[in-house]
DRENDREN-585869 format. One record per residue: residue number from 1; y, x, z of N, C-alpha, C in turn. Coordinates in steps of 0.2 Angstrom, whole numbers, plus 5000, padded with zeros to 4 digits. Each point is the difference from the previous one (the first is absolute). Last residue first. Layout:
N
SITE  bavo  n_north  n_east  n_up  ca_north  ca_east  ca_up  c_north  c_east  c_up
SITE   NUM        Y       X     Z         Y        X      Z        Y       X     Z
...
This chain:
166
SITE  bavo  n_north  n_east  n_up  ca_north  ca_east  ca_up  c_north  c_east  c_up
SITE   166     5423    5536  5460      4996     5007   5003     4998    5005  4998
SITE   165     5015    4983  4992      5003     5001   5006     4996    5007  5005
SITE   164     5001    4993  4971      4997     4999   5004     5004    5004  5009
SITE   163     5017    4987  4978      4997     5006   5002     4993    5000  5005
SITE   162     5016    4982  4994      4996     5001   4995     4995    5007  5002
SITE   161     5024    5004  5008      4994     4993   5000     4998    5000  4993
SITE   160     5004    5021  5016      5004     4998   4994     4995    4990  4998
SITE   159     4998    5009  5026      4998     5004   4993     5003    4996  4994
SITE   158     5002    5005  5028      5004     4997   4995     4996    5001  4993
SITE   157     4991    5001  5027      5002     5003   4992     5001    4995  4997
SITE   156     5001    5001  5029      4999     4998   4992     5000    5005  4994
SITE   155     4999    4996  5032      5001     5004   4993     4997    4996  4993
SITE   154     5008    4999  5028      4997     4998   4995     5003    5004  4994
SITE   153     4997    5009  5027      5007     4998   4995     4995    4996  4993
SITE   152     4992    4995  5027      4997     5004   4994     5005    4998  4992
SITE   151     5009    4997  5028      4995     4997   4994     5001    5005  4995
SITE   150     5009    5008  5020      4997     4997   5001     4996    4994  4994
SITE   149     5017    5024  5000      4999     4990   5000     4993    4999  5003
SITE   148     5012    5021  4996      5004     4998   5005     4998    4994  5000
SITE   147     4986    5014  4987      4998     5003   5009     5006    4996  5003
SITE   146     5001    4996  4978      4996     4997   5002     4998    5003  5005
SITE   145     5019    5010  4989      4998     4991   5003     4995    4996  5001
SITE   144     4998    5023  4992      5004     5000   5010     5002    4994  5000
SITE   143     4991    5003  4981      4995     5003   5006     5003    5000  5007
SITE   142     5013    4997  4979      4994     4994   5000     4997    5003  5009
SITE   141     5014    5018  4991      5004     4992   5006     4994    4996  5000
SITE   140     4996    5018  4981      4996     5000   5008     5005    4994  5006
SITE   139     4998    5000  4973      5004     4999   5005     4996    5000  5004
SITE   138     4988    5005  4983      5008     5003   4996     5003    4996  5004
SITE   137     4980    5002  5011      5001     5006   4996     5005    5000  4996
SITE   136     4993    4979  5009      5004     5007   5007     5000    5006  4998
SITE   135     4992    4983  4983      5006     4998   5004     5003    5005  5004
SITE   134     4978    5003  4989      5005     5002   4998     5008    4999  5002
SITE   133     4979    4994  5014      5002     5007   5000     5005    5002  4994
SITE   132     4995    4979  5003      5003     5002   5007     5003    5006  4998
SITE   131     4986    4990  4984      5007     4995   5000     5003    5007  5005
SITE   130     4978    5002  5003      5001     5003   4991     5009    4999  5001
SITE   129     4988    4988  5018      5001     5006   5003     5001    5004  4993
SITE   128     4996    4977  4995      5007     5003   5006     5002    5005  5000
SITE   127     4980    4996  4989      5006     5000   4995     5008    4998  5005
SITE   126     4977    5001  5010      5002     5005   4996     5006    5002  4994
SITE   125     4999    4978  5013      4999     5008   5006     4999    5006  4995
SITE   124     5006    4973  4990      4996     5006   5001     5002    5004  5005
SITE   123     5017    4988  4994      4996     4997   5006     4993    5005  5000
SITE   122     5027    4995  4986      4993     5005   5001     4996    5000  5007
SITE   121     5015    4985  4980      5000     5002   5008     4993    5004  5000
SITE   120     5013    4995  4977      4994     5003   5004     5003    5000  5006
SITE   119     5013    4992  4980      5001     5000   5005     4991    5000  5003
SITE   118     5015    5004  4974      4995     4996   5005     5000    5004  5007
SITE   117     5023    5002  4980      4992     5003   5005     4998    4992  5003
SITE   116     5018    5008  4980      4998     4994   5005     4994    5006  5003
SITE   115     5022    5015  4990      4995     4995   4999     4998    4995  5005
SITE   114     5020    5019  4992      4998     4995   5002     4993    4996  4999
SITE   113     5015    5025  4998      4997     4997   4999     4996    4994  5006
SITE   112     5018    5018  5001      5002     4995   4997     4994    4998  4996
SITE   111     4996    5010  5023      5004     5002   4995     5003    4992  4996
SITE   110     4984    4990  5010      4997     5010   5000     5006    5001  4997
SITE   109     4994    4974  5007      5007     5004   4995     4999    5008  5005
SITE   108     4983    4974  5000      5004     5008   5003     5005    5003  4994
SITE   107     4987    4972  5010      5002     5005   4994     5003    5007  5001
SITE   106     4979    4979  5008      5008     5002   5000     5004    5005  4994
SITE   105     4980    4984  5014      5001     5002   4993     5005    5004  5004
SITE   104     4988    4987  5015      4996     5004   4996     5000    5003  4995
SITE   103     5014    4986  5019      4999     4999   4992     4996    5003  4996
SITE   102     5001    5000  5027      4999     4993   4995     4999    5000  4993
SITE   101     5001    5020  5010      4995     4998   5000     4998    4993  4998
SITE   100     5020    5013  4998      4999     5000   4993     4992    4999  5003
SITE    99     5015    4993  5016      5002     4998   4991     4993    5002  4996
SITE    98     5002    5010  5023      4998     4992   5000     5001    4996  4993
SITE    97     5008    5021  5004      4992     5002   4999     5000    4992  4998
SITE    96     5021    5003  5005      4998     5003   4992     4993    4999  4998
SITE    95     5009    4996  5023      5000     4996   4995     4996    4999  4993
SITE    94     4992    5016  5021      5006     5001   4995     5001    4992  4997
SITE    93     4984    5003  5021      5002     5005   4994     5005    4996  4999
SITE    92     4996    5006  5024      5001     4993   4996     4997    5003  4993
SITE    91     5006    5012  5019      4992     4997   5002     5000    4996  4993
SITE    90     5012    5023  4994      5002     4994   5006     4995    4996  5001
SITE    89     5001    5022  4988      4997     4999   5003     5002    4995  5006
SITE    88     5010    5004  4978      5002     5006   5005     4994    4999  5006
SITE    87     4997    4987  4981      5007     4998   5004     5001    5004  5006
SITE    86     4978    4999  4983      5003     5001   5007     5008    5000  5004
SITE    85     4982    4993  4977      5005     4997   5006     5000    5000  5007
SITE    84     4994    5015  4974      4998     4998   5009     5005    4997  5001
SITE    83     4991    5007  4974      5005     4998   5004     4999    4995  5009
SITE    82     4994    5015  4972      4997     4998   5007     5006    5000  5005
SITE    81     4992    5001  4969      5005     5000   5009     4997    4998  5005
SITE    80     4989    5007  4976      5001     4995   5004     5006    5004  5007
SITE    79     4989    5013  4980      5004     4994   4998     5002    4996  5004
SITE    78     4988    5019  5013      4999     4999   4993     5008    4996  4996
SITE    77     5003    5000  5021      4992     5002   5000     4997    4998  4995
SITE    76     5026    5004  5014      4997     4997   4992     4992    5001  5003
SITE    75     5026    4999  5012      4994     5002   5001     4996    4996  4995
SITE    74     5026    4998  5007      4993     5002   4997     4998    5002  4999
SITE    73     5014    4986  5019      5001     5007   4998     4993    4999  4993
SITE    72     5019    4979  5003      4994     5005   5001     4998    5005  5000
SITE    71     5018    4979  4997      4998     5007   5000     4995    5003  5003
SITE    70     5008    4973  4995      5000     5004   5005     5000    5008  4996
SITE    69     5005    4971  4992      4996     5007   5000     5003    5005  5006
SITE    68     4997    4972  4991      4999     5005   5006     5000    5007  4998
SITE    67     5003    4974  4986      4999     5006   5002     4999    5004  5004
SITE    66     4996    4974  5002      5007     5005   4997     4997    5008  5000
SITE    65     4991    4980  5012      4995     4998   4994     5010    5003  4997
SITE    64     4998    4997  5023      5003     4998   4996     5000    5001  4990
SITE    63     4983    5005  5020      5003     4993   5002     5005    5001  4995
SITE    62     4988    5017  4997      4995     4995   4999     5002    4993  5004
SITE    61     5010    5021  4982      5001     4996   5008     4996    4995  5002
SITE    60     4997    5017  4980      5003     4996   5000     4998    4996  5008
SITE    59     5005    5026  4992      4993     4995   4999     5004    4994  5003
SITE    58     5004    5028  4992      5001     4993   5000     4997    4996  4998
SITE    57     5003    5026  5006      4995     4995   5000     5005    4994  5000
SITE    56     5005    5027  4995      5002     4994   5002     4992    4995  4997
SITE    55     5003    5027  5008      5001     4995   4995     5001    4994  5002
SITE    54     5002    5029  5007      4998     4991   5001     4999    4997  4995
SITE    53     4997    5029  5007      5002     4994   4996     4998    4992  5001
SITE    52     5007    5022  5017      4995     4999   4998     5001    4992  4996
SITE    51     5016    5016  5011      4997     5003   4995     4994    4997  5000
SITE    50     5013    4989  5014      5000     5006   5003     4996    5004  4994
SITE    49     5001    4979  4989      5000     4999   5007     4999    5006  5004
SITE    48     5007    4991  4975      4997     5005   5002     5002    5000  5007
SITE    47     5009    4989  4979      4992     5000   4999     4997    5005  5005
SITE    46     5025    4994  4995      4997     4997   5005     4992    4998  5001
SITE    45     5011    5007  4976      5003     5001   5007     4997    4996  5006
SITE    44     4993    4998  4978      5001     5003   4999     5001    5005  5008
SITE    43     4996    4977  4990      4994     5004   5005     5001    5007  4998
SITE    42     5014    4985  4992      4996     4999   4998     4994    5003  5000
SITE    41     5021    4999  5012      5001     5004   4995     4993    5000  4997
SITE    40     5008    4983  5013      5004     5000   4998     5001    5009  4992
SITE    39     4982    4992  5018      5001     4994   4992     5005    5002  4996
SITE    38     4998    5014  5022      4994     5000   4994     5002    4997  4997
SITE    37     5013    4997  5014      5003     5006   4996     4996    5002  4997
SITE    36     4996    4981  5012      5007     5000   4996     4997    5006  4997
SITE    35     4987    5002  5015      4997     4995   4998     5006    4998  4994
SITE    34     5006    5011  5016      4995     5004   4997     4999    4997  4995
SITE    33     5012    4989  5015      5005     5004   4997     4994    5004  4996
SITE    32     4988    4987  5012      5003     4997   4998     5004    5003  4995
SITE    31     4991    5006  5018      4995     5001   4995     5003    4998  4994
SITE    30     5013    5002  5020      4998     5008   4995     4995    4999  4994
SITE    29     5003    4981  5013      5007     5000   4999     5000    5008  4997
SITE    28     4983    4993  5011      4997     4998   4997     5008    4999  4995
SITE    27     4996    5012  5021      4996     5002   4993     4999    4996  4995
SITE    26     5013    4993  5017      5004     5008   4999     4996    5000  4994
SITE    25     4993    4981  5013      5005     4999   4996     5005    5006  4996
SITE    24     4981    5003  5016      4999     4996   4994     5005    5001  4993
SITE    23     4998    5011  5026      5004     4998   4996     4999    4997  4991
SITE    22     4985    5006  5019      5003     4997   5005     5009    5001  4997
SITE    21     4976    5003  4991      4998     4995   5004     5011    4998  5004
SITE    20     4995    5018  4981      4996     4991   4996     5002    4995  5008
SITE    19     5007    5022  5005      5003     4995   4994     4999    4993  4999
SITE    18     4985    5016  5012      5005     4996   5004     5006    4998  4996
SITE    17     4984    5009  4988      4996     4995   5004     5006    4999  5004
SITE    16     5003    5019  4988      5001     4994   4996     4998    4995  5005
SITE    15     5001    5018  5010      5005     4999   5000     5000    4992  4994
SITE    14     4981    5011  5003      5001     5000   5007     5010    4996  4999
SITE    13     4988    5011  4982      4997     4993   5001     5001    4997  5006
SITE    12     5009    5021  4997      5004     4996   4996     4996    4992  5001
SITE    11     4991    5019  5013      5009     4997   5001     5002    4995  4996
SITE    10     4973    5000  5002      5005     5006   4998     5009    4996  5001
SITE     9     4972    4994  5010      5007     4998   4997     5004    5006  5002
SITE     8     4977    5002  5007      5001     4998   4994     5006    4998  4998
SITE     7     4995    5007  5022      4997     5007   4996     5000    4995  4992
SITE     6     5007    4985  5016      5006     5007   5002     4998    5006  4995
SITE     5     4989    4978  5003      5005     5000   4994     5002    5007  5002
SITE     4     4982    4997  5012      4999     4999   4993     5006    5002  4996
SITE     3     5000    4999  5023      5001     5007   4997     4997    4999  4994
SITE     2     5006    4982  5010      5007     5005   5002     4996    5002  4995
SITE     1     4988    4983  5005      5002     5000   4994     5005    5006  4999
């Protein structure tokens, strides 16, 4: 596995991965202050991760049945969002993933617009490898955390609800 990941993960995806695995509680304490300073300016400020724009996902806790939101990098295809639970590539996914697969619903805030989205897990192989290639094209890291993990990072579309998913 050396020289997979060696000739595919970049500094920064290299550097986020050891975060995610061996200080948590850092990223998730900056995601947070971000996370503030989006709501607080109503997705004004803190909509943007090394220059590339987020957004915020909120979906309802599937043991505490409470809101949950997170940040996200985004990435569009067409009208729908697309969103990988790769947690910098650590073996586990993400809470956030596990939420919005129990809950199938959720909601986003782009800037200062809010909507509900339906929840597409993406299992086709052609519409993974469609999904993949726009994911690692407006965030190449995706690529280097998945040469650092060992399961297949999952992927979803978010489409406006009510909306079709395919």
């Amino acid at each position: 596995m050396t020289d997979r990941v060696s000739s595919k993960v970049s500094f920064s995806g290299r550097m986020a991965n050891f975060m995610s695995r061996r200080t948590p509680n850092l990223g998730k304490r900056l995601s947070r202050m971000q996370a503030k300073q989006f709501e607080e300016s109503a997705g004004k400020r803190g909509s943007k991760v090394r220059g590339k724009p987020i957004f915020r996902l909120t979906v309802v806790g599937r043991k505490t049945g409470e809101p949950r939101s997170v940040m996200l990098m985004l990435v569009r295809r067409g009208d729908d969002l697309l969103v990988c639970g790769s947690q910098g590539g650590t073996p586990d996914a993400p809470n956030w993933w596990k939420n919005l697969e129990a809950a199938g619903k959720a909601s986003v805030q782009v800037g200062a617009d809010t909507w509900d989205v339906d929840v597409h897990v993406v299992t086709d192989p052609a519409e993974r490898a469609e999904t993949w290639a726009l994911l690692t094209a407006a965030y190449p890291d995706f690529a280097s955390y998945q040469a650092l993990t060992e399961r297949v990072l999952p992927i979803a579309v978010l489409a406006r609800s009510g909306a079709s998913t395919t």
